[in-house]
N, C-alpha and C positions, 0 to 999 in steps of 0.2 A: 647584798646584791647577788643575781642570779648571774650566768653565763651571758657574756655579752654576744648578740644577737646580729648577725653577719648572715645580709644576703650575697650570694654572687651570683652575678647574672652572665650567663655563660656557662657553656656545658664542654667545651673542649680541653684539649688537654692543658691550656693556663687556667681555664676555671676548675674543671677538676683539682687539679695539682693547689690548689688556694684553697678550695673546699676539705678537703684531706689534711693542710698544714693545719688548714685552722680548727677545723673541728678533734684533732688528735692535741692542737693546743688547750681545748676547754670550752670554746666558743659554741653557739647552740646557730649550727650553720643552714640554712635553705637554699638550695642551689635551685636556678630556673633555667631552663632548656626550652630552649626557645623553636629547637629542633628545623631551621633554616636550610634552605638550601644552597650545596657549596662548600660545607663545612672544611677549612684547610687539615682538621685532624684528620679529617678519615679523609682528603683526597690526599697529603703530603703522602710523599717518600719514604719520610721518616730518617733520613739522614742525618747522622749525628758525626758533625767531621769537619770542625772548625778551621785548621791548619791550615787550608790552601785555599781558604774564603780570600774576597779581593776586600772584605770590610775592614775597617782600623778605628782606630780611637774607641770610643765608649763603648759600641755597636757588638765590635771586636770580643771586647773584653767580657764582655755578657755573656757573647757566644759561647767561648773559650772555658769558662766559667760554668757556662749551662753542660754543657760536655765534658767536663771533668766532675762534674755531679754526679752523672747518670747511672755509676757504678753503686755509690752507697746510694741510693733512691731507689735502683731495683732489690738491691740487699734488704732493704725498708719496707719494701712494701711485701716482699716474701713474705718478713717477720709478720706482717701485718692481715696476710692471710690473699696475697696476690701473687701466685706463684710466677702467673706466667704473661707477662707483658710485649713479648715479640721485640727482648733485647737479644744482640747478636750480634759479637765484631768480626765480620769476616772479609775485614780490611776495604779497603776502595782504590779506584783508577783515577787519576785527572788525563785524559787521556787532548791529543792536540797534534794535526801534523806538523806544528813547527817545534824542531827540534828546541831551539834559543828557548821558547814558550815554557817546555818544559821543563828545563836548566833551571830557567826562573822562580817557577813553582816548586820546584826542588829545593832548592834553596834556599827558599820562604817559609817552608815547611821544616826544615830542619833549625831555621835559625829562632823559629817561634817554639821549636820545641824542643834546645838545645839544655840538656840538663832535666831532662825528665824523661819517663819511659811511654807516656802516654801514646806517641805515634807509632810506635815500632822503627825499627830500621826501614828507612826510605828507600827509595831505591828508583833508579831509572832502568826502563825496558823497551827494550826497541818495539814495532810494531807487530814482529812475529812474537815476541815474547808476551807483548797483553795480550793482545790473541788467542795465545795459547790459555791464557786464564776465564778469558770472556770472548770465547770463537766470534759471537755476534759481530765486534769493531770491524769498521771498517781496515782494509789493507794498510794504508796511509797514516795511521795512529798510531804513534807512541805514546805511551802513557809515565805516570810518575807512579807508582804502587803507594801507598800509606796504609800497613799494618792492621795499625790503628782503627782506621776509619770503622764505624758502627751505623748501627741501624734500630730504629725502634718500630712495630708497628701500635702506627697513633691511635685505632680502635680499641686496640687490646688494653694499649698503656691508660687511654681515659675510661674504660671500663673496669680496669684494676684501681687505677684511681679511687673513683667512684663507690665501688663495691669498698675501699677502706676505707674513704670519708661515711659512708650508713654504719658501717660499725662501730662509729666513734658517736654517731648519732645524727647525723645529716642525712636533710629529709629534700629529695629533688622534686618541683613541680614543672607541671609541662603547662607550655603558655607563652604568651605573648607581653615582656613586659615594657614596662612607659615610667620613665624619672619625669619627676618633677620636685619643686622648692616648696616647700610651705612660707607658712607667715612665716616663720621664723629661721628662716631659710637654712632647713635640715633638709635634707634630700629623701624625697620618698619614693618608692618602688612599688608600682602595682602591674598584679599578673592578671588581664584580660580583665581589669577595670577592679579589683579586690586586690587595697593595699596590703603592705606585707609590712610587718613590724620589724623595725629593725635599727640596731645601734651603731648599725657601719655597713658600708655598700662599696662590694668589688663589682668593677663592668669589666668583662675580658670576655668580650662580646666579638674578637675581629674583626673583621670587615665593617660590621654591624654596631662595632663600639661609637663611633663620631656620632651615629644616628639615635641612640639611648642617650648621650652627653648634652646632647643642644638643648634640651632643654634648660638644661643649667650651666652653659655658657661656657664650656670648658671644652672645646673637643680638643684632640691630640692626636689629630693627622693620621689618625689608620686605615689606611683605604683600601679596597679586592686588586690587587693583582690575578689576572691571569696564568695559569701555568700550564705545562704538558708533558706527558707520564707515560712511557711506553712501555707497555707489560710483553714478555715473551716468554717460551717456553721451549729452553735450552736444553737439547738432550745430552742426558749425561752432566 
């Protein structure tokens, strides 16, 4: 038998990042880009800073998880010939003018990451004191510091992605694609009406995933959220 045959449909950084494991596993992978607009990679933050999320249970744990990854994955993908992905922990603010607020997230933060070094030392700061780190805050803000806190930029990291999934041998098409069942209800993948052969199908579509799934009866509640991003340029 040959390399077993993995589409994934999706081009952001969960498709990427599945095109890359897989094809560095053996698999003979075709990623589609469907190239939408919207894409949460390249509009996110890129915030990677589990600790003082309000998630819990499963949700949590993924996160928590996915962020204590991200150290050996940049190490990985170095090796792999992706030097520079726009990783960088230069710590983060939860910032709030109620003081209680902050206590709380203090707290939460230390007690989820008690016995590990992954946050840094915590730390509470009055409002002149974040200020002082991020002039921008309003007067009225205190904030909770977390060391820790990191950042990725999502462009970079799903084109480092990317550029190590083709070297392992993954070939991306651009298009528009459509599932459907056959008779024997295998799931098939076609990009702009030319099926695509394949022994296994990842959808990490975002937004876009529930609308690839219905044909085959399966969606999984992933729907556009809204967000908003304010860029500035802080001197000094």
């Amino acid at each position: 038998m040959g390399a077993p045959r993995v589409v994934v449909v999706g081009c952001g950084v969960a498709g990427a990042a599945a095109a890359w494991s897989l094809a560095r596993g053996g698999a003979a992978v075709t990623v589609v880009d469907g190239a939408g607009p919207g894409s949460a990679t390249a509009a996110g933050a890129g915030i990677v800073q589990p600790w003082s999320s309000t998630a819990s249970g499963p949700f949590y744990d993924l996160y928590a998880a996915g962020a204590a990854a991200y150290p050996r994955l940049v190490e990985e993908l170095a090796e792999d010939g992706a030097a520079d992905v726009g990783w960088a922990v230069p710590g983060s603010l939860v910032v709030d003018a109620d003081p209680a607020r902050l206590d709380e997230v203090a707290s939460l933060v230390r007690g989820r990451t008690a016995g590990t070094s992954a946050a840094g030392v915590v730390e509470r700061l009055s409002p002149a004191e974040a200020r002082a780190l991020f002039p921008p805050l309003a007067p009225d803000l205190g904030a909770v510091l977390v060391p820790g806190g990191a950042r990725v930029d999502g462009r970079r990291l799903r084109e480092g992605l990317l550029g190590a999934a083709r070297r392992h041998g993954a070939v991306v098409v651009r298009g528009q694609a459509r599932t459907h069942l056959d008779r024997g209800d295998a799931t098939v993948v076609t990009v702009d009406g030319e099926p695509l052969g394949a022994d296994g199908v990842v959808v990490a579509a975002g937004a876009w995933t529930d609308h690839l799934l219905a044909p085959l009866g399966c969606p999984v509640g992933v729907t556009a959220q809204r967000g908003q991003i304010v860029h500035l340029a802080a001197e000094g």
